[in-house]
C-alpha positions as CSV (number, residue, x, y, z in Angstrom):
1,X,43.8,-58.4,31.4
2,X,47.0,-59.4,29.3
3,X,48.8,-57.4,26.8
4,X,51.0,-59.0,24.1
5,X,54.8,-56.4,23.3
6,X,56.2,-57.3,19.8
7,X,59.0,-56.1,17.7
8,X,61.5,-56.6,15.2
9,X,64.2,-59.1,14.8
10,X,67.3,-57.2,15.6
11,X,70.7,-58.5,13.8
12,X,73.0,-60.0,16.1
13,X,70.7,-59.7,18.9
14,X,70.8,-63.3,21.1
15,X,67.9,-62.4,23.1
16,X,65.8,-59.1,24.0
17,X,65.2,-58.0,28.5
18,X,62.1,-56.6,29.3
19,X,61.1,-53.8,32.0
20,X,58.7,-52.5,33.7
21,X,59.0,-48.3,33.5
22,X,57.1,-46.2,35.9
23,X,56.2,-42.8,35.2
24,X,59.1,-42.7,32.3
25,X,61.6,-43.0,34.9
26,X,65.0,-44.2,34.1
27,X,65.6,-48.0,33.8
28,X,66.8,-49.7,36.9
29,X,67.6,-53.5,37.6
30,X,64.8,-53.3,40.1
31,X,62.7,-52.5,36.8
32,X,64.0,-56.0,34.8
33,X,61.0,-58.4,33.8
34,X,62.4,-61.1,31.6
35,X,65.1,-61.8,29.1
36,X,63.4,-63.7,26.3
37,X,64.5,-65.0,23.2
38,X,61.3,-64.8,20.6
39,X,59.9,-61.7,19.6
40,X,56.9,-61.2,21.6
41,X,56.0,-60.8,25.3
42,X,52.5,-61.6,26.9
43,X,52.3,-59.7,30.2
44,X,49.2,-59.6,32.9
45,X,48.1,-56.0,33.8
46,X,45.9,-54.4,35.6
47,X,43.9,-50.9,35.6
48,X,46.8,-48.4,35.7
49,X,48.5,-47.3,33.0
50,X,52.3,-49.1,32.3
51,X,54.9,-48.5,30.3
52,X,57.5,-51.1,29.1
53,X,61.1,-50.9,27.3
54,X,62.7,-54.0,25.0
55,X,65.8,-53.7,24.9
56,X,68.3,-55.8,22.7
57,X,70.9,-57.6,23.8
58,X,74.2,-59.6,22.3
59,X,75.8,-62.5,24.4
60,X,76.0,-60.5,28.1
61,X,75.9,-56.9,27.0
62,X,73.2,-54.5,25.6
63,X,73.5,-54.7,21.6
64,X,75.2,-51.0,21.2
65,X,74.0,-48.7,18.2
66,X,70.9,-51.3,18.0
67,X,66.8,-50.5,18.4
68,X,65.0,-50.3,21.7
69,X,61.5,-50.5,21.9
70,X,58.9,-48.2,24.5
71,X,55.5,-49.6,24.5
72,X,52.7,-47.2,26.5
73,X,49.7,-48.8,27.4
74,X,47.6,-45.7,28.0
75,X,45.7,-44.1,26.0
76,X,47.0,-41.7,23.9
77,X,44.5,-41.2,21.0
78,X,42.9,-38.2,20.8
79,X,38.8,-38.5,19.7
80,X,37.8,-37.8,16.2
81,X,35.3,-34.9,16.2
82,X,33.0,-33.5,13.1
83,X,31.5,-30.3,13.4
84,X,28.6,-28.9,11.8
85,X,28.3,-27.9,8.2
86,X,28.5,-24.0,8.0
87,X,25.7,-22.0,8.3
88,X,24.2,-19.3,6.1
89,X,21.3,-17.0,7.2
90,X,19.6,-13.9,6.3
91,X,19.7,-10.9,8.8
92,X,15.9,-10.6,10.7
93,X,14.1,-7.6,9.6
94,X,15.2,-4.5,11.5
95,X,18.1,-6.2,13.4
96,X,22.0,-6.1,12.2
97,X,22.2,-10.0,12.4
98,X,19.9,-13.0,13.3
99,X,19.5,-15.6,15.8
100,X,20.9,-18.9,14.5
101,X,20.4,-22.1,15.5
102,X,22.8,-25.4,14.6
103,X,23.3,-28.4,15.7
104,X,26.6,-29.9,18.3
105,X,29.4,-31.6,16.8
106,X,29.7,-35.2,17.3
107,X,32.3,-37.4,18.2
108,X,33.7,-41.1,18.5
109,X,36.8,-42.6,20.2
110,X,39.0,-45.6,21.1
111,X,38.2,-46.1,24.5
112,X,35.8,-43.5,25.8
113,X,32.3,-44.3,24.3
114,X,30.8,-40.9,24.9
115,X,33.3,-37.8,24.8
116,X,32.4,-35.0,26.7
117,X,31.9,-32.0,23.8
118,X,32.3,-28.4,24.4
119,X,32.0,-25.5,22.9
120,X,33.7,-22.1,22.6
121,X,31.9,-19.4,21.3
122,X,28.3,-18.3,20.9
123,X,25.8,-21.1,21.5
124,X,23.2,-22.1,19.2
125,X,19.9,-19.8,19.3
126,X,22.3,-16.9,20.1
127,X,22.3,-13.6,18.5
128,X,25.2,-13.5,15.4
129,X,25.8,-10.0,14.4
130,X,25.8,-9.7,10.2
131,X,29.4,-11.3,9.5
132,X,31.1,-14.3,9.4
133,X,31.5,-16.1,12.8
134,X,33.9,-19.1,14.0
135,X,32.5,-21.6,16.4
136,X,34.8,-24.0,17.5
137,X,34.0,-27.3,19.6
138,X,36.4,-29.4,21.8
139,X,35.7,-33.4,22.1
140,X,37.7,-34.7,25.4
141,X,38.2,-38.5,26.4
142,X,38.8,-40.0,29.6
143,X,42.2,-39.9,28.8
144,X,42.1,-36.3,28.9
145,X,42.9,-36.4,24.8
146,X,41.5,-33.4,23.3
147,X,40.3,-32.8,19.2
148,X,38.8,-29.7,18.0
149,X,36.8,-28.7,15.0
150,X,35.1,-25.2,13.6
151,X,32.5,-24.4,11.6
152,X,31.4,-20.9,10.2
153,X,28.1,-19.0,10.5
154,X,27.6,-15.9,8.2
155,X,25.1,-13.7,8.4
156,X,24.1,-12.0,5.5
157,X,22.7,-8.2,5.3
158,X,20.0,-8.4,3.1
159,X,17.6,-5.2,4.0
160,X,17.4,-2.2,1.8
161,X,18.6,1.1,3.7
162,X,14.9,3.2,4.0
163,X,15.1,6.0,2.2
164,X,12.7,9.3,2.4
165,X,12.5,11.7,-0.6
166,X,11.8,15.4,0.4
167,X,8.1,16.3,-0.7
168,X,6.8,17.7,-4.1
169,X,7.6,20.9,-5.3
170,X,5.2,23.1,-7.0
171,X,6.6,27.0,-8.1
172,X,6.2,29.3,-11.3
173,X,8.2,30.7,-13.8
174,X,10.6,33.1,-12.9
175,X,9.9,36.4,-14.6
176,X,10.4,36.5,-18.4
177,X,11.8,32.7,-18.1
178,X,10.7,29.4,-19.3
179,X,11.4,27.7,-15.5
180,X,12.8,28.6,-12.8
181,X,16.1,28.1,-10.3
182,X,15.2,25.4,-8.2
183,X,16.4,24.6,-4.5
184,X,15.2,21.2,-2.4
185,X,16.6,19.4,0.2
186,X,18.4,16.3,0.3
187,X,16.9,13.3,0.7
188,X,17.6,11.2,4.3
189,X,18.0,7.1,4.7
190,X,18.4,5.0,7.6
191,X,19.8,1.0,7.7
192,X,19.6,-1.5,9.8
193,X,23.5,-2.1,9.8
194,X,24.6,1.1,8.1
195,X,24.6,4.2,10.2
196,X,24.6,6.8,7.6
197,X,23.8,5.1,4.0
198,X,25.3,6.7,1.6
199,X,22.9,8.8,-1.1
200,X,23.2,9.3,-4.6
201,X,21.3,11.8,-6.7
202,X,20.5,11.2,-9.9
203,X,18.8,14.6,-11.8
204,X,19.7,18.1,-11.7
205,X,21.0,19.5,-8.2
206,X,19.5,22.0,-5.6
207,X,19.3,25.3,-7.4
208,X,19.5,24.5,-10.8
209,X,17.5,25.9,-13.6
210,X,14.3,24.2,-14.3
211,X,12.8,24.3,-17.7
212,X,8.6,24.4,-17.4
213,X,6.8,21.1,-17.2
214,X,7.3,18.3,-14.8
215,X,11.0,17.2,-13.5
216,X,11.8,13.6,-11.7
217,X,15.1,13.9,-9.7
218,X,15.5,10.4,-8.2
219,X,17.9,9.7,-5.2
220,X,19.7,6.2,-4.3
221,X,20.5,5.1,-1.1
222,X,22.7,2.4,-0.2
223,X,24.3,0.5,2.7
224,X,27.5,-1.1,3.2
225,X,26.4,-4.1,2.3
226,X,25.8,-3.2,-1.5
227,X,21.5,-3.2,-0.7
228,X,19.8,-0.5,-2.2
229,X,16.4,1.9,-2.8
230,X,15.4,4.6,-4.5
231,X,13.0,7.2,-4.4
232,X,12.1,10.2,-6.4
233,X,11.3,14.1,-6.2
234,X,8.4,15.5,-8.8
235,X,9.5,19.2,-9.5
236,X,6.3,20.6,-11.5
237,X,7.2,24.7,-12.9
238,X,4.3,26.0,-13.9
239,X,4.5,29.0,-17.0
240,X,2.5,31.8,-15.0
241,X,3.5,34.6,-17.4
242,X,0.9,35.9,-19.7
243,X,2.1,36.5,-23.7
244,X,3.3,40.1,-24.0
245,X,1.5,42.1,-27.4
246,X,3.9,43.6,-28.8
247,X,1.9,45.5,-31.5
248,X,-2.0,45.9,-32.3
249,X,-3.7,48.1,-34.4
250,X,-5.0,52.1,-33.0
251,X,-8.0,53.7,-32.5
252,X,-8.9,55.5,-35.3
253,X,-11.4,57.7,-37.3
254,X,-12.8,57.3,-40.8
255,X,-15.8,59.2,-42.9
256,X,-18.5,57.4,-44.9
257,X,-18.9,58.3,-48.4
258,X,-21.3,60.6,-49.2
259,X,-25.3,58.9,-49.7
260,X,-23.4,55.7,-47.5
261,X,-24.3,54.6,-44.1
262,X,-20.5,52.5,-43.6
263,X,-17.1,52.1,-43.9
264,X,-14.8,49.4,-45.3
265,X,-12.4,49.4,-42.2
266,X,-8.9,46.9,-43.0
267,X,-6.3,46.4,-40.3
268,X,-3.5,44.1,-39.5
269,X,-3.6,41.6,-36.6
270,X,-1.6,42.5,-33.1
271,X,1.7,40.7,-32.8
272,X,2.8,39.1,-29.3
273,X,6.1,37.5,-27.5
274,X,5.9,35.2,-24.8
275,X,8.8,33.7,-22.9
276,X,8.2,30.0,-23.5
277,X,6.1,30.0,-26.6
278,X,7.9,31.1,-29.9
279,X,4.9,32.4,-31.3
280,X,1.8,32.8,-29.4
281,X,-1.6,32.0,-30.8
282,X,-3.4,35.8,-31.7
283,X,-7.2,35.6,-32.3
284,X,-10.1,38.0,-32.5
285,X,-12.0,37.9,-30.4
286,X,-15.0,40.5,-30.7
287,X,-15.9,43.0,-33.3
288,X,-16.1,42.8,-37.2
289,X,-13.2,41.4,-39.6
290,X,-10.4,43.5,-41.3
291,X,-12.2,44.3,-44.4
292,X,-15.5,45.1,-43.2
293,X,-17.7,47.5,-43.5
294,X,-18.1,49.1,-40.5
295,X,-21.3,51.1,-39.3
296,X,-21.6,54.5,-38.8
297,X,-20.4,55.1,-34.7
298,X,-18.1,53.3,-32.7
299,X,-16.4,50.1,-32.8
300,X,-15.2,48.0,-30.5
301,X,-12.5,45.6,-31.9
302,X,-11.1,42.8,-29.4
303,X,-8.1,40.4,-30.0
304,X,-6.0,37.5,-27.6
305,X,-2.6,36.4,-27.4
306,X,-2.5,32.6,-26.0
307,X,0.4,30.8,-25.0
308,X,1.0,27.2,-25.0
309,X,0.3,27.1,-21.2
310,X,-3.0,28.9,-21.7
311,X,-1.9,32.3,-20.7
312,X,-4.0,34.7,-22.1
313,X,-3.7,38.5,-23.0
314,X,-5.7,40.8,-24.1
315,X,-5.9,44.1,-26.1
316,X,-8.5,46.2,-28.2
317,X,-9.0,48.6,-30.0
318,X,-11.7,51.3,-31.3
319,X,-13.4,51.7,-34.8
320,X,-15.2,55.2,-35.0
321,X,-17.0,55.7,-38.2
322,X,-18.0,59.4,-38.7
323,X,-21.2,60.7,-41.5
């Protein structure tokens, strides 16, 4: 084949010698081509690289503090390479990344028709651990001309920690109170990625007082990632403790009137504390009314104190009606 060198006009150059360079070695007379005149050169070449030098000259010597020109006729263009467009996944369930698949860069050049690609770093279908990852390729011609290019693939962490709430709790009232002091244990998470989530409780702590009636503490767990759960704790106190009677009227004797057979009998109704319920629902529950007349013998007179839980106490007393 033929290659065609061209340059500039110089000022005050008369005509321009051409050489043949080997290996960027110096210039030697044994290098000289041609002394030309015009401004370009056709020369025949073969298959191995050359490299040539115009040099300017004026009258019989080189034109001083004037241009040369080195034209190369290998090949010294790297390929152009395009990676892949980045990849986002999701982790797989269970696992602390995914296995991602993509496609290989691509890549054209000057001379070489097919560039051999490579890559450095994981291969496509490996494993890629929940992160951000940098794959990078490497396009090479047959002019040993190398481009590369990188792409990213991120792996998100998208699993919620599991989380295990310790089971429900069931206890009475602590004597003469309305609850109890409380203690539970914690609850315990595990994450895919995160060794130890961390765990949030929301709700009174281990120990606390508990009023009667049913309590939600609710613990949080989550994992570096910012992914979340929740679970919850039922604490149920049940009021055990019966109403106390504080008063209720006594046993007592009373005589008929003469020609009578009874005996209006009044009394006053018992009176009872209780340590949840302000006042405590008193009732009678046998026997006849305050204001009654009571039969000649005895009596028997029966009253209740209920709480708002149902607790239940009782207390009675005797009428003895005497002729």
């Amino acid at each position: 084949g033929s290659v065609t060198l061209s340059w500039p006009a110089v000022n005050g150059a008369t005509s321009y010698d051409i050489f043949l360079r080997h290996d960027l070695l110096a210039i030697t007379p044994a290098n000289f081509i041609a002394n030309i005149t015009g401004l370009n050169y056709t020369i025949t070449v073969g298959s191995s690289p050359h490299t040539w030098v115009v040099i300017p000259r004026r009258g019989a010597s080189i034109a001083t503090g004037c241009s040369s020109w080195v034209f190369d006729s290998r090949d010294l263009v790297k390929p152009t390479i395009t990676c892949p467009a980045p990849v986002t996944v999701a982790n797989e369930p269970g696992l602390c990344g995914a296995y991602v698949t993509f496609g290989n860069a691509t890549a054209t050049d000057n001379c070489t028709t097919s560039p051999t690609i490579t890559n450095f770093g994981p291969v496509s279908g490996s494993f890629f651990n929940v992160g951000s990852t940098i794959v990078t390729f490497r396009a090479t011609d047959a002019s040993s001309n190398a481009a590369s290019c990188s792409f990213t693939v991120t792996v998100n962490d998208t699993q919620a920690p599991s989380i295990s709430c310790p089971a429900p709790l069931t206890i009475f009232n602590a004597a003469g109170q309305c609850g109890a002091n409380v203690t539970y244990s914690n609850a315990t998470a595990s994450d895919n990625c995160t060794a130890s989530p961390t765990i949030t409780k929301f709700g009174p702590a281990s120990g606390s007082f508990f009023n009667i009636g049913t309590s939600l503490v609710v613990f949080g767990a989550t994992d570096a990632a910012n992914n979340g759960v929740s679970c919850s704790l039922t604490i149920v106190v049940i009021d055990a403790e019966r109403p106390v009677i504080t008063s209720f009227p006594p046993s007592g004797t009373q005589t008929v009137d003469p020609g009578e057979c009874s005996s209006v009998v009044t009394f006053g109704n018992p009176t009872a504390t209780d340590n949840c319920t302000a006042s405590p629902a008193v009732s009678q529950l046998s026997g006849l009314p305050s204001g009654s007349a009571f039969p000649v013998g005895e009596s028997l007179v029966r009253f209740q104190a209920q709480d708002a839980a149902g607790n239940i106490k009782t207390c009675y007393f005797y009428v003895d009606i005497l002729e």
